[in-house]
C-alpha positions, -999 to +999 in steps of 0.1 A: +422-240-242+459-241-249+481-239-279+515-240-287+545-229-304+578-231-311+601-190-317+637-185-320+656-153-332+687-156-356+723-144-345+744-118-368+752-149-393+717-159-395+719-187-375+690-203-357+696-189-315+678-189-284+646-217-291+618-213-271+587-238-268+557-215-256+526-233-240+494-207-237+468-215-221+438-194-219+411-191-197+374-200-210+348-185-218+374-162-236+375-133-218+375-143-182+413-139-172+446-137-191+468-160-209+499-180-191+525-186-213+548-210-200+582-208-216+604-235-221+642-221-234+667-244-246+697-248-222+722-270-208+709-301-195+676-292-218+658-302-248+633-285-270+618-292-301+640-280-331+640-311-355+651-348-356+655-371-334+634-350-309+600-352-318+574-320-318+564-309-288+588-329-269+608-311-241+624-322-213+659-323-191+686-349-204+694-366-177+654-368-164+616-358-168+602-349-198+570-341-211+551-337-245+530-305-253+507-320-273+495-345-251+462-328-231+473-351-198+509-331-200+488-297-204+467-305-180+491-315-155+517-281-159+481-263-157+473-280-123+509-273-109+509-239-121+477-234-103+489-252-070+522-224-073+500-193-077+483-184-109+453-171-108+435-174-145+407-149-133+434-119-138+429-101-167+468-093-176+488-122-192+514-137-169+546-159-181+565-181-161+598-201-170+583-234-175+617-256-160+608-257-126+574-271-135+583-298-155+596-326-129+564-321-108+541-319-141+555-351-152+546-367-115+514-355-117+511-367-153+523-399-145+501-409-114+537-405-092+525-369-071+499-347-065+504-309-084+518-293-054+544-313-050+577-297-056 
């Protein structure tokens, strides 16, 4: 099961700072391991959902891959390459991991173009 959400924090003038798209997924039956959040933070040379023209659960790198976080076959393929790079859902603590050097390989995967422990 996964879900997904979107955080920032406002600067001293109340300005919007620091967005974050935040992918969960948790192990099922609930219970049987801990969450992996996978983090997404806006940067240079990134995009993440904060309003027009990108659409919701759109992020991706400017010049390249890119993925959507509502589609299940994007999930499914950032779960599959965080598996292949050592995550083991059957520990019980939650575990987060920057979610950038996922997404060109999750895209591959997605897209037919790799297997999920490609780089």
């Amino acid at each position: 099961m996964w879900t997904m959400r979107h955080s920032h924090r406002r600067d001293d003038d109340g300005r919007s700072v620091d967005c974050r798209q935040i992918l969960t997924l948790s192990p099922q039956p609930a219970g049987t391991g801990g969450p992996l959040r996978i983090v997404f933070a806006d940067g240079p040379g990134r995009y993440v959902p904060g309003g027009a023209p990108v659409g919701s659960g759109d992020v991706g790198f400017t010049q390249g891959a890119d993925l959507n976080l509502h589609e299940p076959g994007a999930v499914r393929a950032l779960l599959d390459v965080a598996l292949a790079r050592g995550w083991q859902p059957e520990e019980r603590r939650a575990a987060e991991v920057d979610g950038w050097p996922l997404l060109e390989a999750a895209a591959a995967v997605q897209a037919g173009d790799a297997g999920p422990e490609a780089p």
